[in-house]
C-alpha positions in Angstrom: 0.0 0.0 0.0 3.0 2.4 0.4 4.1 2.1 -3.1 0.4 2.1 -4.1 0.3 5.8 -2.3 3.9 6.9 -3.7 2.7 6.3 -7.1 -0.1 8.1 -7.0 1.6 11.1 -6.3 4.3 10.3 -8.6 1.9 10.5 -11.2 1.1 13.8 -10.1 -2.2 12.4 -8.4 -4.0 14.5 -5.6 -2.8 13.7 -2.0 -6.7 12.8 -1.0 -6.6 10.1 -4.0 -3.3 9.1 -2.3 -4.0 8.1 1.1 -7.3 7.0 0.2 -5.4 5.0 -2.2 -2.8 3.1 0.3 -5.5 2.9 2.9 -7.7 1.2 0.5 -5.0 -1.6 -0.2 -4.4 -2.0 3.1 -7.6 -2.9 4.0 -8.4 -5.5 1.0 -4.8 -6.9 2.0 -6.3 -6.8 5.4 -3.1 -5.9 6.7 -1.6 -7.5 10.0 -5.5 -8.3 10.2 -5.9 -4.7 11.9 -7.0 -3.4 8.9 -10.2 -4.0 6.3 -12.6 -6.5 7.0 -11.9 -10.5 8.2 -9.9 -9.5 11.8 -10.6 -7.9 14.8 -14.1 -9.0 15.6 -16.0 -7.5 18.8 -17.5 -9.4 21.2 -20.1 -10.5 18.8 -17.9 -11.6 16.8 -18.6 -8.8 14.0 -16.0 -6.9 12.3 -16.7 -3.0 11.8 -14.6 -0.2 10.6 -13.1 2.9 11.3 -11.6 5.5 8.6 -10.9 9.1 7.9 -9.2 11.2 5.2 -8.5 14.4 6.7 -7.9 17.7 3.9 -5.3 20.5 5.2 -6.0 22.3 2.6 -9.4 22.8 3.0 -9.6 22.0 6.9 -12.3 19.7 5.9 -12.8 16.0 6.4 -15.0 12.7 6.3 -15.1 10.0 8.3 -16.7 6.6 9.4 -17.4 4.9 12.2 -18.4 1.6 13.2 -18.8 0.9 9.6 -21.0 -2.4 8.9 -20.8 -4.6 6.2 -19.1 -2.3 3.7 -15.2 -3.4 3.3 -14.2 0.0 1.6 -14.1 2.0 4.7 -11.6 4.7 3.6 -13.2 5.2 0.0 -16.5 5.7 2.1 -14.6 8.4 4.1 -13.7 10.0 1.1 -17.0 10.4 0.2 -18.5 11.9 3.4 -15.7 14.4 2.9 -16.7 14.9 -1.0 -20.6 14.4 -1.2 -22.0 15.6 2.6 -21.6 18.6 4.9 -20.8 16.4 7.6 -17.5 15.0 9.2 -18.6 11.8 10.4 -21.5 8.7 9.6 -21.1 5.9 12.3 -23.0 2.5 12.1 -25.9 1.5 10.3 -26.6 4.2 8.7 -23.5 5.3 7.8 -23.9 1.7 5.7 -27.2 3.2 4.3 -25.0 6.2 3.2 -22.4 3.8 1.4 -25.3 1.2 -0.2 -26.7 4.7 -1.7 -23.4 5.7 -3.5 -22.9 2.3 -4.9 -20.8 0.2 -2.8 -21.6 -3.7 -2.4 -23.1 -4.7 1.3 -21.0 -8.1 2.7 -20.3 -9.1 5.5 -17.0 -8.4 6.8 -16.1 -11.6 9.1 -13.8 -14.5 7.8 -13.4 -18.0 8.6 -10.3 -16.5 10.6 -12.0 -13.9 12.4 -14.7 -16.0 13.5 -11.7 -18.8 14.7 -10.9 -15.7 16.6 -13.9 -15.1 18.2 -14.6 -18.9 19.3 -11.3 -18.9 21.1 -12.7 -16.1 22.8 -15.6 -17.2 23.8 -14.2 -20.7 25.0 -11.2 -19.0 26.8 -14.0 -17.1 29.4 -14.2 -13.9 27.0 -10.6 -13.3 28.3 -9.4 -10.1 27.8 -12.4 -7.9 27.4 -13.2 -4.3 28.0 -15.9 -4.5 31.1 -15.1 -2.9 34.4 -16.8 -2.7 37.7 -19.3 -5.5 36.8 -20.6 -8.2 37.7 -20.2 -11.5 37.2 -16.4 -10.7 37.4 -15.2 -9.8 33.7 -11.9 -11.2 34.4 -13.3 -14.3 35.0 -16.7 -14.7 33.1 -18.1 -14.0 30.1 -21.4 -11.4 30.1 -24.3 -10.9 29.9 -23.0 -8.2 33.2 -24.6 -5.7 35.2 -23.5 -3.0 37.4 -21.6 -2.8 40.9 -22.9 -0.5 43.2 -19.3 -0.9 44.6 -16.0 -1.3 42.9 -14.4 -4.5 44.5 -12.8 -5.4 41.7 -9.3 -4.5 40.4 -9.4 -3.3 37.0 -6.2 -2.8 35.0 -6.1 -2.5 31.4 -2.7 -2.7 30.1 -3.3 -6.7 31.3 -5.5 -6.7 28.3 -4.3 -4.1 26.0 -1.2 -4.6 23.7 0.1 -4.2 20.5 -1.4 -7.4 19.1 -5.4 -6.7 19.7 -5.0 -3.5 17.6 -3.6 -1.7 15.6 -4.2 1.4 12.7 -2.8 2.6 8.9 -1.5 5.9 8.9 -0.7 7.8 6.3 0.3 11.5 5.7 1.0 12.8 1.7 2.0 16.2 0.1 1.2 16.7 -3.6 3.0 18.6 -5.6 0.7 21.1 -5.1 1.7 21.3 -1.5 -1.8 20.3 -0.3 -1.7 18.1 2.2 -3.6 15.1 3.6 -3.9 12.7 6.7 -5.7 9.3 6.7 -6.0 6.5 8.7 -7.8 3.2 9.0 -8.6 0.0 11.3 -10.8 -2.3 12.5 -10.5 -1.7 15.9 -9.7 -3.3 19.2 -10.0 -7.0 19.1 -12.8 -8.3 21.5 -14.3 -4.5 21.6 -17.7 -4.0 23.1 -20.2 -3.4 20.3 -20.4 0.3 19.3 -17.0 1.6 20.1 -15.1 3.6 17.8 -11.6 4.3 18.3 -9.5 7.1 18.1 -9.1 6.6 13.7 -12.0 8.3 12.6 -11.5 11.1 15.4 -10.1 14.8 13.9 -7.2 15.4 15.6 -6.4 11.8 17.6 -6.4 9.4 14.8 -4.9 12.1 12.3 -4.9 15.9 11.6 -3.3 17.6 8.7 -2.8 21.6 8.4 -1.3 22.3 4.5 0.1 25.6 6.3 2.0 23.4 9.0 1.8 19.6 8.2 0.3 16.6 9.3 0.4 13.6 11.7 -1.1 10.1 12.1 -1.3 8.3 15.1 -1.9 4.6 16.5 -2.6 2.8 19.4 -4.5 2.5 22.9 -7.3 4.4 21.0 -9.7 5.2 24.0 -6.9 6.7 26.0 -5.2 8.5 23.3 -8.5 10.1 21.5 -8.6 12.2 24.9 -5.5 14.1 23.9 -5.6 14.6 20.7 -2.2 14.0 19.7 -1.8 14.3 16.3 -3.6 17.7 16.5 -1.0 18.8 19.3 1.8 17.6 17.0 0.7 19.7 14.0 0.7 22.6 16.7 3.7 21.9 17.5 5.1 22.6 14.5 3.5 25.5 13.5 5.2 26.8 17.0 8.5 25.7 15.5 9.4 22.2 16.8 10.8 19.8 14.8 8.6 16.8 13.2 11.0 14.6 15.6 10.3 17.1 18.9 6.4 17.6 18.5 5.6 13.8 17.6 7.5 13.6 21.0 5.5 16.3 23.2 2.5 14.8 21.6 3.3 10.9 22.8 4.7 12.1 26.2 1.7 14.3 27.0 0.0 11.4 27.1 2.7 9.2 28.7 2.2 11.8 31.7 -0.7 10.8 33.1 -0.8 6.6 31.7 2.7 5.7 31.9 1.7 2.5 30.5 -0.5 3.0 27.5 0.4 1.8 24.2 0.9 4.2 20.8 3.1 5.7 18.4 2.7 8.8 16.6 4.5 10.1 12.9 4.6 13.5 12.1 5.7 15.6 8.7 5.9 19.1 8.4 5.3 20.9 4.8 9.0 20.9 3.6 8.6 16.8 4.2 10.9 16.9 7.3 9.2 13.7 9.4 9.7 12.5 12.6 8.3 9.9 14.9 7.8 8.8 18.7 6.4 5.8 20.9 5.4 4.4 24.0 5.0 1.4 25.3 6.3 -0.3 22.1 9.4 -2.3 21.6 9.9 -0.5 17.8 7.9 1.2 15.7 8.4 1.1 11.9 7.3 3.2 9.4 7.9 4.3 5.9 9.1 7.2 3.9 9.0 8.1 0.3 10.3 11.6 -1.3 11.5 12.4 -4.7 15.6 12.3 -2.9 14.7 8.5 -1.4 12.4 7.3 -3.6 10.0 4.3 -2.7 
């Protein structure tokens, strides 16, 4: 999908056609299973999607959440950005919206996501993302109901890692200097039924400012959407820090307060300088593309 999204632009392409281009192959390669349709099922056992294709130049975007049974999440994005006044569609009817404009309805589980899923189930529902329930969601699967008292010890980096989620990120300048920020996923593995994560969120998932530059981030999306890092790293820059010193202010704004959580952040400013930071993770690779490095 990166070379998918260099080319584009290499052809002189739009940087909207070019992340919605590499987020599009990602997902029908379902990458790392994180991505597209056939992985990360929710505690249902149902895939859904998250997307978003953020405009600099414009300061416009569109986004979906909890996207059902449509496996082109990012081109639906693209869409809400092109054909509506509004930012973001979540669910059902943001499936209506995609049925209207054409797209194929399907479902999006796979013989591996639902082999997924039964482990799950026959493992207790272990992890999951219930707290201060009852029966005991460490030990028992639902249906739950509420504790008048919290007598039970939640901590959620037990169940939270690298491996239950994961998101594409993608940040392109055209050579008409407009710039673009995009991401996809499917989520958190074993979610509850109607979360969204931080991928479809302006400013967590990705933010783009033509003026400045953009940023993309990943990981422990319920914690990180409440920081809005990728919008703090494009302000960063625009303050004069470095791609490298506001992708770290960003991640240790949020390090601050959960020491523990799990994400990684890239950021490019408009001359293509880039930069990059993490917590919580062993390494973090990425990839770059300019007209001096190539592919």
């Amino acid at each position: 999908m990166f070379m998918n999204t260099w080319d584009v632009l290499q052809a002189g392409g739009s940087a909207k056609d070019a992340v919605t281009n590499g987020c599009t192959v990602c997902e029908f390669e379902q990458c790392d299973f994180t991505v597209g349709f056939g992985g990360s099922p929710d505690e249902k056992g149902e895939t859904t999607l998250d997307a978003m294709i953020f405009d600099g130049t414009e300061m416009n975007m569109g986004a979906v959440g909890g996207l059902r049974r449509i496996k082109n999440a990012a081109q639906v994005a693209k869409d809400v950005l092109e054909h509506t006044e509004h930012s973001i569609l979540v669910g059902d009817l943001a499936t209506k919206f995609a049925k209207e404009l054409g797209y194929v309805e399907e479902s999006l589980s796979t013989e591996y996501s639902q082999s997924i899923f039964a482990k799950w189930k026959t493992s207790t529902c272990q992890p999951n993302f219930w707290k201060d329930v009852t029966p005991d969601p460490r030990k028992n699967c639902g249906p739950y109901e509420k504790l008048s008292n919290n007598d039970i010890d939640n901590d959620r980096w037990i169940y939270f890692d690298k491996h239950n989620h994961d998101t594409i990120g993608m940040v392109a300048i055209d050579e008409s200097g407009n710039i673009v920020a995009g991401t996809s996923s499917n989520g958190a593995t074993h979610k509850i039924p109607g979360r969204m994560g931080d991928a479809p969120i302006a400013g967590a998932g990705a933010y783009a400012d033509s003026v400045v530059g953009g940023a993309v981030a990943t990981g422990d999306g319920d914690v990180m959407m409440r920081f809005l890092p990728s919008f703090l790293a494009v302000e960063e820059m625009r303050r004069g820090r470095s791609p490298n010193e506001a992708a770290g202010i960003a991640i240790s704004r949020i390090a601050e307060k959960f020491p523990n959580f799990s994400g990684a952040l890239i950021a490019v400013n408009k001359r293509g300088e880039y930069g990059a930071a993490c917590n919580g993770i062993e390494t973090f690779p990425y990839c770059v593309a300019d007209l001096q490095i190539g592919k």
